[in-house]
C-alpha positions as CSV (number, residue, x, y, z in Angstrom):
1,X,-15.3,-7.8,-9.2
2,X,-14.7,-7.3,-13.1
3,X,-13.1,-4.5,-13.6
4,X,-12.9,-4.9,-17.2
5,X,-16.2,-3.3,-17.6
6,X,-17.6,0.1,-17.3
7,X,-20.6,-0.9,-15.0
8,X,-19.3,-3.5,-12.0
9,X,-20.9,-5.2,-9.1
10,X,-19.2,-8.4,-7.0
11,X,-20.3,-11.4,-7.1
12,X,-22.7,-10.9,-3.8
13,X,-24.5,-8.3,-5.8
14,X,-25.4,-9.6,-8.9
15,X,-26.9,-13.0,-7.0
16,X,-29.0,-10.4,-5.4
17,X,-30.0,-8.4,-8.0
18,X,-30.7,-11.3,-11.2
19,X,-33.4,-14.4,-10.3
20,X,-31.2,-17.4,-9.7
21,X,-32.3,-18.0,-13.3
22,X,-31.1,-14.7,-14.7
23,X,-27.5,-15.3,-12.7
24,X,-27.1,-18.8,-14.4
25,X,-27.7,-17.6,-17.4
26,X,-25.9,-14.4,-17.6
27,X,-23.3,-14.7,-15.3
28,X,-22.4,-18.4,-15.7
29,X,-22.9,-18.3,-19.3
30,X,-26.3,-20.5,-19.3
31,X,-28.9,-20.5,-21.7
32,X,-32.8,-20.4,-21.1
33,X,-35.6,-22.8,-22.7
34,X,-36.1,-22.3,-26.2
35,X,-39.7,-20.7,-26.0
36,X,-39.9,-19.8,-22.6
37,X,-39.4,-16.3,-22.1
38,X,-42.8,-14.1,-22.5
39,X,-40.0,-11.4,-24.8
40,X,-40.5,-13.6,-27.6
41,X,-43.4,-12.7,-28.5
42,X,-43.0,-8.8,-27.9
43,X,-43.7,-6.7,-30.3
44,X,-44.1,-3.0,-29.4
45,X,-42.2,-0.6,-30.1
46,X,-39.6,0.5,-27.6
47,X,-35.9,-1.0,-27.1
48,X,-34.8,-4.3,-25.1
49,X,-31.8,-3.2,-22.4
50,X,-29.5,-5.1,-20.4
51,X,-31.4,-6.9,-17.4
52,X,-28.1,-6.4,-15.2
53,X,-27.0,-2.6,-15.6
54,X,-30.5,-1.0,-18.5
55,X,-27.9,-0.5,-20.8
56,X,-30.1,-0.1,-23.8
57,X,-28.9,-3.0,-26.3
58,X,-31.8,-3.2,-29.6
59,X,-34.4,-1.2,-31.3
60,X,-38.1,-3.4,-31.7
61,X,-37.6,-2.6,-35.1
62,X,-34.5,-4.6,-35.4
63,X,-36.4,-7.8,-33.7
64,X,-37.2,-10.8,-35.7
65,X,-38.9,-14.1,-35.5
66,X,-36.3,-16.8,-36.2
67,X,-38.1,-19.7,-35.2
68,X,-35.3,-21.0,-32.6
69,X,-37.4,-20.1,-29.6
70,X,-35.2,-16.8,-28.6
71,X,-35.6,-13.4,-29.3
72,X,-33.2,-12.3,-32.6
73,X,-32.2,-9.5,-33.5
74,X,-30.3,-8.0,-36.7
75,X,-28.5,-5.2,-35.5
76,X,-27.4,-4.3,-31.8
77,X,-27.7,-0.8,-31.0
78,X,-23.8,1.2,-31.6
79,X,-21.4,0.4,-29.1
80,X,-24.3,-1.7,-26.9
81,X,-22.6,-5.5,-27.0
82,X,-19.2,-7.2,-27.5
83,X,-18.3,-10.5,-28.9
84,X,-15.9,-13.2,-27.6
85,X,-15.0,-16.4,-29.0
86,X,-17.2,-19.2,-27.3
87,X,-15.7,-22.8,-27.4
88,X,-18.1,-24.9,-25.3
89,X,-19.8,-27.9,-26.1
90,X,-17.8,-28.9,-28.3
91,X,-18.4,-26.4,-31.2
92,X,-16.9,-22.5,-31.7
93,X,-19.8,-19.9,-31.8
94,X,-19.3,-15.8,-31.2
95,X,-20.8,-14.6,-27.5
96,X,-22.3,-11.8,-27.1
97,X,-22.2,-9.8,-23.9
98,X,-23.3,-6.3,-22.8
99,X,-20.3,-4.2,-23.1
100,X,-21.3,-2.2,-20.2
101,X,-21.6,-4.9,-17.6
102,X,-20.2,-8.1,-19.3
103,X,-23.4,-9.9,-18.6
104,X,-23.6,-12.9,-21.0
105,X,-26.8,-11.9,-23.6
106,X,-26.7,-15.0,-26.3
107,X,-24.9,-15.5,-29.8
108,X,-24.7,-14.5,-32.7
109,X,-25.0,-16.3,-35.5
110,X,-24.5,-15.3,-39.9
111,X,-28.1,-16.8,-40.6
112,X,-29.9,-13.1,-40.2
113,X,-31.7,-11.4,-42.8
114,X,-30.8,-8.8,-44.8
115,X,-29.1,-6.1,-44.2
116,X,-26.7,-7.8,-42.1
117,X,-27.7,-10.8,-42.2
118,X,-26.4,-11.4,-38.7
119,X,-29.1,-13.2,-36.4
120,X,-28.8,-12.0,-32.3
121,X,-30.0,-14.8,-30.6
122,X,-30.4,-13.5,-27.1
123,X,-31.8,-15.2,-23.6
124,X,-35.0,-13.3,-23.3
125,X,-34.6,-13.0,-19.3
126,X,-31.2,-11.2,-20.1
127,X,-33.4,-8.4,-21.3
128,X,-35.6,-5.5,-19.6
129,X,-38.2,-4.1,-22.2
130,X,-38.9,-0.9,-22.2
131,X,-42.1,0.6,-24.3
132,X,-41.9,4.1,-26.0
């Protein structure tokens, strides 16, 4: 177990809560198809949370189409994800990760529009939508 994190589960419990998918993805640092996760194309208002713990992680509002195939985002909510250096594949990119549950989300990227100009890319199936 991590203990690093606010919200833990072992090992045993995350392979049986996440789809095999969701596990490889967010807790073996995986990333989905570009284009295949139905969140792309949501666009009601409501927030997008944390598919392993519901922390709540971005506003609708803050969701924007980026043309990579993955749901982007300008602006996490406060406090909602960390960042960690990622230095796989040859190449250094920022992770991001739920900072309640350490669940790998996606990364972020400075190609975003303004105001931040930050661009989110996150794994749709790392995210739970929830409608207002």
């Amino acid at each position: 177990m991590d203990s690093s994190f606010p919200f833990t589960r072992s090992d045993e419990e995350w392979r049986r809560l996440l789809t095999p998918e969701q596990y490889r993805i967010m807790r073996a640092h995986g990333t989905e198809a570009p284009g295949s996760c139905a969140l792309l194309r949501e666009k009601r208002p409501g927030r997008f949370c944390c598919a392993g713990c519901g922390q709540p992680l971005f506003q609708s509002g803050g969701k924007f189409e980026s043309g990579t195939g993955w749901p982007s985002f300008n602006d996490p909510l406060p406090g909602s994800v960390g960042t960690s250096v990622d230095r796989q594949y040859g190449m250094v990119r920022t992770e991001v990760h739920c900072a309640n549950c350490g669940s790998h989300l996606g990364h972020v990227f400075e190609d975003g529009p303004p105001p931040t100009y930050l661009r989110y890319c996150i794994n749709g199936v790392a995210l739970d939508f929830e409608s207002d």
